[in-house]
ROTORPA-148258 format. One record per residue (C-alpha): residue in three letters; x, y, z. Coordinates in steps of 0.5 Angstrom, whole numbers, plus 500, padded with zeros to 3 digits. Example, Ala and Ser with C-alpha at 12.3 -4.5 7.8 and 13.67 -1.06 7.14 Angstrom:
ala525491516
ser527498514
//
This chain:
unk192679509
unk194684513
unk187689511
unk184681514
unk187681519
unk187688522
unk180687521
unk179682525
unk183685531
unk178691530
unk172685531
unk175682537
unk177687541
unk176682547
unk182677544
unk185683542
unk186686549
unk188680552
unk193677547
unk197685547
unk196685555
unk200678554
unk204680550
unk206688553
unk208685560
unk212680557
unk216686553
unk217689559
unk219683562
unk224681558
unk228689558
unk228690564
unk232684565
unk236685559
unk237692562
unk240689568
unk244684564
unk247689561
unk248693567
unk253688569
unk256687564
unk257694562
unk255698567
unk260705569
unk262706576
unk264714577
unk270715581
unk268720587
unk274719592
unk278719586
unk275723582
unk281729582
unk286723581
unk287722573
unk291716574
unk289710580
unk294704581
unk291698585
unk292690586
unk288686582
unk281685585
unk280679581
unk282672582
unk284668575
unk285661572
unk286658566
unk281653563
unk285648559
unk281644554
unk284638550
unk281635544
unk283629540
unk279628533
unk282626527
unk288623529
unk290631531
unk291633538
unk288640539
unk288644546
unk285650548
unk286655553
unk281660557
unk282664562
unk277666567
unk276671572
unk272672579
unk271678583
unk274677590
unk270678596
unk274683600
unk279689598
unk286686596
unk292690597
unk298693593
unk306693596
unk309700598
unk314697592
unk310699587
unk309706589
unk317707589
unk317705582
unk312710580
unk315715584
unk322714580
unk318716573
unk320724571
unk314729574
unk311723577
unk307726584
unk305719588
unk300719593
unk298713597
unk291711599
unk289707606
unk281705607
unk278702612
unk272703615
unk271708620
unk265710624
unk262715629
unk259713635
unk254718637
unk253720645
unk247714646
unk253709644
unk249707638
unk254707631
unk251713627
unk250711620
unk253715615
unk249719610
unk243717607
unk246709610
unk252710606
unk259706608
unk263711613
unk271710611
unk277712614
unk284715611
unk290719611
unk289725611
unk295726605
unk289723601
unk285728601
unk288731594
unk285725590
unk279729591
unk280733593
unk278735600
unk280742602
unk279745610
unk272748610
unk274750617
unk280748622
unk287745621
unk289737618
unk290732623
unk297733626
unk298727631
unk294720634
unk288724636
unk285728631
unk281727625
unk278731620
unk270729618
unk267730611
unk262736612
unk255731612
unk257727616
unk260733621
unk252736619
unk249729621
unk253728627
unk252735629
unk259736631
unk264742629
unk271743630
unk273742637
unk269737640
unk271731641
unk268724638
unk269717638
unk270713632
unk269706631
unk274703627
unk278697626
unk280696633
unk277698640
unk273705640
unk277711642
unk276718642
unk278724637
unk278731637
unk274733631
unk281739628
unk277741622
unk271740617
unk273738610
unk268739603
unk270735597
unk271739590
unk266734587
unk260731589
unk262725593
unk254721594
unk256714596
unk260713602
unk262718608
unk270720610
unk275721615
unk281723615
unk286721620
unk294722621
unk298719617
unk301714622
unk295713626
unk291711619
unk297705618
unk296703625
unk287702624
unk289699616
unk292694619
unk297692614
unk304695614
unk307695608
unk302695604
unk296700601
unk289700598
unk291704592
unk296710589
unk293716586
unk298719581
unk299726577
unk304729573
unk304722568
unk300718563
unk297712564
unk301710560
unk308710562
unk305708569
unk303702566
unk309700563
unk313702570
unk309697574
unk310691570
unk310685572
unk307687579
unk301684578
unk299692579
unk292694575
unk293702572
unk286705571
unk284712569
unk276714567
unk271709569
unk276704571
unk278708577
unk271707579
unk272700580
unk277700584
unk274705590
unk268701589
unk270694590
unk263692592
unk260695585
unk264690581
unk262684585
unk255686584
unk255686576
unk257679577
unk251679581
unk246682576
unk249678570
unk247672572
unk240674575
unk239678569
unk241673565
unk238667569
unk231670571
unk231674563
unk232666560
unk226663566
unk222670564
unk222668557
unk220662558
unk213664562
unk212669557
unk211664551
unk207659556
unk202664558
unk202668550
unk201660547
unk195659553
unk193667551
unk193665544
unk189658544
unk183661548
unk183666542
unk183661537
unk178657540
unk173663542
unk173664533
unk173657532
unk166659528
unk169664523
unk176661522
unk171655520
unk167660516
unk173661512
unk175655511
unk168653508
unk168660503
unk174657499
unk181659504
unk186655503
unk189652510
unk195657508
unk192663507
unk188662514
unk196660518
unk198667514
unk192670517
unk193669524
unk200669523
unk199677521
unk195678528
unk201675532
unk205680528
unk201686529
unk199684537
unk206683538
unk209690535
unk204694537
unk204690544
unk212689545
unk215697542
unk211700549
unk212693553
unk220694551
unk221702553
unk217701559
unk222696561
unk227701562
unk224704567
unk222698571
unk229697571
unk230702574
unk225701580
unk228694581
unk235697581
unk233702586
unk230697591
unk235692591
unk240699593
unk236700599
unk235692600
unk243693600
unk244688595
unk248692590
unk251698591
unk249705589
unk256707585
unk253702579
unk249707575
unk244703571
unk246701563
unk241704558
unk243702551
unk239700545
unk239692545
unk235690551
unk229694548
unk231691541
unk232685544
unk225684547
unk221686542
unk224680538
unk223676543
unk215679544
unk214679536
unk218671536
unk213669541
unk207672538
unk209668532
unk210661535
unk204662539
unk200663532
unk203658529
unk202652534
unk195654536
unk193655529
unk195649525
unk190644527
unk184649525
unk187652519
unk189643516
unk183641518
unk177640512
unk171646512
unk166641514
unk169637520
unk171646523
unk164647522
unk162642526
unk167643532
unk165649532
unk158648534
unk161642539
unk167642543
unk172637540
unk173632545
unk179628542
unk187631543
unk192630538
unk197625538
unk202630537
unk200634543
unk200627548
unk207626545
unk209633547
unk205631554
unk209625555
unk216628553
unk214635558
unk212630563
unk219626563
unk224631561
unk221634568
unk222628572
unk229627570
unk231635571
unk227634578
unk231627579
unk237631577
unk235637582
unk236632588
unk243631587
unk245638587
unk248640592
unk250648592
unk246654591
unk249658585
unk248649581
unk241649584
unk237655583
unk236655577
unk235648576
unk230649581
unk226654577
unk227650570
unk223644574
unk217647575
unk216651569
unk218644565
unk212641570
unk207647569
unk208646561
unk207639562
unk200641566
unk199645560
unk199640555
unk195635559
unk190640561
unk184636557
unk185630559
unk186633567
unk180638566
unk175632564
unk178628570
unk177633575
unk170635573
unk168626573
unk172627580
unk168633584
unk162632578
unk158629584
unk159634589
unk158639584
unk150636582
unk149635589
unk147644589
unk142645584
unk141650578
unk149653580
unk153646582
unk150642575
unk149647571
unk157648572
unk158642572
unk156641566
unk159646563
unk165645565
unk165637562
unk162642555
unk168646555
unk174643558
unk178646554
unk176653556
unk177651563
unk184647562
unk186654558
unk183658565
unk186652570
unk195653566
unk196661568
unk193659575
unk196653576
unk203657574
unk201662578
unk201658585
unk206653583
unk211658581
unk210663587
unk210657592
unk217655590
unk219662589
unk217663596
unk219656599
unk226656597
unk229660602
unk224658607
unk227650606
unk234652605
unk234658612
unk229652616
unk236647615
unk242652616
unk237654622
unk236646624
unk243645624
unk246652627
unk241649633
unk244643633
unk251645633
unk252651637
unk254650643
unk255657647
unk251659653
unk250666650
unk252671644
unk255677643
unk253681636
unk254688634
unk249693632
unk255696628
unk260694623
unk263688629
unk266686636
unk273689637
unk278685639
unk278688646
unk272686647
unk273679647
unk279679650
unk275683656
unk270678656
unk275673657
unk277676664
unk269676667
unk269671672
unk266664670
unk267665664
unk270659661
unk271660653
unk271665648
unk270664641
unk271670636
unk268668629
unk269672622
unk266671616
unk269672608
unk269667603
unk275664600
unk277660594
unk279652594
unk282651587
unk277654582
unk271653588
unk268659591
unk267657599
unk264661605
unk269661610
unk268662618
unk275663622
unk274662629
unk279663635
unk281656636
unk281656643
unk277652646
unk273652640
unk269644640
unk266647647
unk262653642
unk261649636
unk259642634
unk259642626
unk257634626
unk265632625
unk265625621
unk272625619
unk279628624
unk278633629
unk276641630
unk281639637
unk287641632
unk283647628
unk290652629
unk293657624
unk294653618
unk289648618
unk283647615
unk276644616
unk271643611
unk264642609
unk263635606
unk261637600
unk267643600
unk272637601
unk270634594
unk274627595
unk280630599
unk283626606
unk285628612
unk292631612
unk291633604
unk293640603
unk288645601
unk290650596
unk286657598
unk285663596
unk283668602
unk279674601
unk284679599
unk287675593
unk293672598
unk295665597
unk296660602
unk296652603
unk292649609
unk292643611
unk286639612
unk284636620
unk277635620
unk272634616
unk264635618
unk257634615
unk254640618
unk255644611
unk249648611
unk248651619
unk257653618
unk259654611
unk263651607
unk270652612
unk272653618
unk278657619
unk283659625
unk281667626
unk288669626
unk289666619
unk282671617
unk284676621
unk289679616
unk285679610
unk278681611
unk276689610
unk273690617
unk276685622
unk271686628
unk268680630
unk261678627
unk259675632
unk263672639
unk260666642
unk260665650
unk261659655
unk261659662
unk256660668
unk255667668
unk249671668
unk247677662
unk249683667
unk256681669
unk257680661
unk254687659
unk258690665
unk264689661
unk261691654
unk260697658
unk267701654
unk264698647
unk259702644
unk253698640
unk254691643
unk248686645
unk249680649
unk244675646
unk241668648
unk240663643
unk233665642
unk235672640
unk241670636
unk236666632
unk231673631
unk237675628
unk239672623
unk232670621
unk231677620
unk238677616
unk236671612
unk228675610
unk233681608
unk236676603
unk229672601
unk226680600
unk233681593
unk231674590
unk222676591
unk224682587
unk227678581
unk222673581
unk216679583
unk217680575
unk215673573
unk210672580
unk206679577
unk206677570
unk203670572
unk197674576
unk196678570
unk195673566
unk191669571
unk186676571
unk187676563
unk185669561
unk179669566
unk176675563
unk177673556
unk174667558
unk168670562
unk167676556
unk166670550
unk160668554
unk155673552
unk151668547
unk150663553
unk148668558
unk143672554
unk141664553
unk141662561
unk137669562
unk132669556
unk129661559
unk128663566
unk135664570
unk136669575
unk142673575
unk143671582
unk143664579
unk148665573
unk153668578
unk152662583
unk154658576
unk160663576
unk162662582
unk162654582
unk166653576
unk170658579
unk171654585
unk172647580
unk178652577
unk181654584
unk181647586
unk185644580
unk189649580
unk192649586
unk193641587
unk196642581
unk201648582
unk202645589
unk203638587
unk208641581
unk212645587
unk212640592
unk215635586
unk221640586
unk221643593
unk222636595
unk228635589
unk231641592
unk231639599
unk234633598
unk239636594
unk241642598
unk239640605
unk239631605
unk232630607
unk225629602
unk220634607
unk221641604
unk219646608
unk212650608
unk209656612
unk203654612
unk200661613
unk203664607
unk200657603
unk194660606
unk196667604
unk197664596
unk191661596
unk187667598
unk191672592
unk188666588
unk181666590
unk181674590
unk183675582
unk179670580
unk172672583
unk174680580
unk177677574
unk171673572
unk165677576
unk166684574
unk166682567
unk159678568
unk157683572
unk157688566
unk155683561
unk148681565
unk146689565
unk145688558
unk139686555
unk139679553
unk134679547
unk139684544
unk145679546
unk143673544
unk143676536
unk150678537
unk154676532
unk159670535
//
């Protein structure tokens, strides 16, 4: 059966090209998920600050709970625990304490750690960006030795006023020892002088340092008596392990000193976990549709020679075997190349959302062995289950009834085909219904991408019967044009299984880039719609570097006519097990800045303790409860709850005092500063002159702004979903050129009776045109079905959000791969000779 099949691939080189196309982009889908599925979990982050530093001592930088289950069953009482862990959102910090006592161990040498961000501040007033955009961190100089860093040039700081630079961001700055400086920092600007350059042992290639005083770094950290970590010499990780115990402290020594310097690392393989994992599963899915489509085509265009077969004497198993072994051989020689081409994407992905600031730089790539066995499987699986389901009815059906379905298209659909159809379609009404109920974005999202993907199966499976609706539909229309509109009309009623195999990638394609596109135009279209509604300030203060300073605010409070200031600071918090976003806003004179739409208590008594929350955040909870939170940094606290408001999309899911925030975010500059008052923008930008990188903003500019950020955060989620997105184009181009080439026979038959080739392209062009219009309605119906759940659910309204011209734009991408995927083929079939064509062999 292997030599038949072999040589069956050799004859049909048009199936077999489309089915290995199918099959290889699906491999290398699949890795490259894989491979960033794996990168989050098992992806290394080097240490480069503390790289000379054998052991590292840190706070936890997670948050944990226990998961309890009970289980009652035979009269047995079972209960089951698990502890679960979450990464937290800003740098937690760790007590002087824990230092005396690993200072106590024999040969121990401690050295404290401080961080926080720092940055130059060019003579323009612009915040320089550190190298190649890299963050810009301030310390101690006593620090430096977890490196380490030794002078180039100069002296170590000695007083409030110094700083050493590292000697790129010196070369960059274009400053050398004895120049003055401002830095940026934690509080207002001040001004250095530059006392030496230093040049690390190592190469330090993912954020830039300054060195300052020791007692000058304790006051820009912010946190007396408590530091961001302890590098330790002279004893085992060991024996520090067990001098810290029960601390809470964390001992890591290897890799694992790379997690604690780079937090934001490790937030992000949580990240690329759950988008690995999620858009692998939904890739997986897109792969078997469109290999199944593939493969249906490919069955239909031999309908002849598997009846042939039939009728020689093959057995109904020998023939399932058959084609089972060209699935086989395709997806081996298909998914091997697919798979390794996987590592690589992986690669360019990782690398784009690095520069989109999605994860950081420190988290190297994983490339192990079983996301490229993984997607072979998983390439070779489909290819068999494509086979399978394709060709079961050709190989049970009698040799004579094949014979006659192969000289005429079989115009009845098999019961199990409309259950499955019926069972699709009702599954996607349900998980759309469901969809609309869901109010978060970690819930919704992947909800979101299943609903359409059910529909689209859905519309696969109904696929005939919507073919032969639509051409009874436009038929009319298409008859009116003479010689093209008819004949493709007639065609189209024919052979309307071709054309609904043609319609499903195309229809997947618009369906699934529409909602991927229009997701995030309808949620940023609803924050937008509510902060409009609900911010009251006059004008806003943003910063073009790392925030406002406190100074700042307080300057602006003294402009004449000025009559509020509202400072605003962004994290995220815990409530319980729940992961919130949190605003803290200084709380004077705060209802006068904003209006979230407070159905319940009052924002008047927002004050250091309290809280106020989103009413999907409040989950049943009453004014007066008070709410368990965990802050950004891992410190607990309880905050009484006074006020609860509907506005959750345009405010986040909390509202809190800024001086309850303040303490326990890494950068605690203000994001952004909101202004009340009868004064114009001069006067505002004449107090901000002192503050390098402010701009004062009306409500037209600060929504340019953040729309601007909300396309950066489009753009990561576009990346992922560009692989599904280009897999789909690819099959659409796959599909119609497989398509197109198995009509050789019937043009050399239009050429041969008198049809021009202008003509035969006409008939081209108007099934094209039938093709495209199904599509579309159909892709669009299915997305605007999930938009509208989607919305429903995350925004409280039925009408999602469209951007009419990037619809158009959709369309256009539509219309352009169909015309070259079905006229170039065309164009070189009709050089050839009819007369020869014509006794080709089908």
């Amino acid at each position: 059966m292997f030599r038949l099949a072999l040589a069956t691939l050799r004859q049909r080189k048009g199936s077999a090209v489309g089915g290995f196309l199918a099959l290889f982009c699906a491999a290398m889908i699949v890795c490259a998920c894989g491979v960033l599925l794996e990168t989050g979990i098992h992806g290394s982050i080097p240490a480069e600050r503390y790289a000379g530093s054998p052991v590292v001592v840190s706070a936890d930088q997670q948050i944990h709970w226990t998961k309890v289950k009970e289980k009652n069953k035979k009269g047995k009482h079972k209960v089951k625990r698990k502890t679960k862990f979450k990464a937290l959102s800003e740098r937690a910090w760790l007590s002087t304490s824990v230092g005396d006592r690993i200072a106590a161990l024999p040969g121990a040498k401690v050295v404290a750690d401080l961080t926080f961000p720092a940055n130059v501040v060019e003579h323009d007033g612009s915040v320089l960006s550190s190298v190649d955009g890299r963050p810009s961190w301030g310390h101690g100089w006593s620090s430096a030795a977890l490196t380490p860093y030794r002078l180039r040039s100069g002296s170590a700081p000695q007083q409030d006023g110094d700083v050493v630079l590292d000697e790129k961001l010196a070369d960059r700055a274009g400053l050398k020892v004895g120049d003055q400086t401002v830095v940026q920092s934690t509080s207002s600007p001040k001004t250095y002088r530059v006392v030496g350059i230093a040049r690390p042992d190592v190469d330090v290639k993912q954020q830039s340092a300054m060195f300052f005083d020791e007692a000058e770094a304790r006051r820009l950290a912010g946190h007396p008596g408590l530091v961001a970590g302890y590098g330790v010499f002279g004893v085992s990780g060991a024996k520090v392990k067990a001098a810290v115990a029960g601390t809470g402290a964390v001992v890591a020594t290897g890799d694992g000193r790379g997690q604690v310097e780079f937090i934001d690392a490790a937030k992000a393989r949580v990240k690329l976990t759950s988008m690995g994992g999620a858009i692998g599963g939904t890739s997986l899915i897109v792969a078997v549709l469109v290999v199944v489509g593939t493969f249906a085509l490919s069955i239909q265009q031999r309908y002849r020679e598997l009846a042939l077969l039939r009728a020689v004497g093959a057995t109904p198993r020998q023939v399932r075997r058959m084609i089972s072994r060209e699935a086989l051989v395709l997806g081996l020689t298909a998914g091997v190349p697919g798979a390794l081409l996987g590592i690589p994407l992986a690669s360019t992905i990782r690398a784009k959302f690095v520069s989109l600031g999605a994860i950081p730089d420190a988290l190297r790539l994983y490339r192990g062995p079983l996301p490229v066995l993984a997607a072979l499987v998983a390439t070779v699986g489909a290819a068999w289950v494509a086979a399978r389901v394709t060709g079961r009815r050709t190989a049970r059906i009698k040799p004579a009834e094949a014979l006659a379905e192969a000289a005429v298209e079989r115009r009845t659909v098999g019961f199990g085909r409309v259950v499955a159809a019926l069972v699709f379609t009702a599954v996607a009404v349900i998980i759309t219904v469901v969809l609309s109920f869901l109010h978060t974005e970690p819930a919704a999202m992947p909800v979101t991408y299943l609903s359409i993907l059910l529909w689209m199966i859905a519309v696969a499976l109904w696929g005939p019967f919507i073919t032969r609706g639509a051409v009874v539909v436009l038929g009319g229309l298409l008859r009116a044009f003479p010689v093209g509109g008819f004949l493709a009309a007639r065609n189209s009623q024919a052979n309307s299984r071709r054309v609904a195999s043609v319609i499903t990638p195309l229809a997947l394609l618009i369906g699934m880039l529409t909602t991927i596109l229009f997701v995030p135009v309808t949620m940023n279209h609803g924050a937008r719609a509510q902060t409009k509604v609900g911010v009251k300030a006059d004008y806003l203060v943003g910063s073009s570097g790392p925030g406002v300073p406190a100074a700042a605010a307080q300057e602006l409070r003294a402009v004449p006519g000025v009559k509020a200031v509202t400072e605003v600071l962004q994290t995220i918090i815990w409530v319980g097990k729940d992961k919130r976003s949190a605003q803290g806003l200084t709380s004077a004179g705060v209802t006068q800045m904003v209006d979230p739409d407070v159905t319940s208590g009052s924002l008047d008594r927002l004050a250091p303790g309290s809280i106020a929350m989103s009413e999907l955040a409040a989950q049943g909870r009453h004014i007066g409860d008070a709410v368990q939170v965990t802050l950004g940094d891992g410190v607990k606290t309880q905050l009484h709850l006074v006020a609860i408001y509907s506005r959750g999309l345009g405010f986040g899911d909390t509202l809190l005092a800024h001086d309850d925030i303040v303490g326990h975010v890494d950068d605690p500059l203000a994001k952004t500063v909101m202004i009340n008052g009868s004064v114009s923008v001069r006067d505002l930008r004449s107090h901000l002159k002192g503050f390098p990188g402010l701009q004062v903003l009306d409500r037209s500019g600060y929504d340019k702004v953040q729309a601007a950020r909300e396309q950066t955060n489009a753009e990561v989620n576009l990346v992922f979903m560009g692989l599904i997105i280009a897999f789909a184009a690819i099959a659409v181009v796959n599909t119609l050129a497989m398509a197109t080439g198995d009509r050789t026979r019937e043009f050399a038959l239009m050429r041969l009776v008198g049809t021009t080739r202008p003509q035969v392209f006409g008939v081209l062009r108007w099934e094209l045109a039938l093709i495209i219009v199904v599509a579309a309605v159909l892709g669009t119906g299915a997305a605007w079905l999930t938009l509208t759940g989607f919305n429903a659910g995350m925004v409280g309204s039925g009408t999602p959000s469209v951007a009419l011209g990037t619809y158009a734009e959709i369309l256009a991408g539509a219309i352009v791969l169909g015309l070259v995927a079905s006229l170039v083929p065309a164009r070189m079939m009709l050089r050839r000779n009819p007369a020869e064509d014509i006794n080709a062999r089908r």
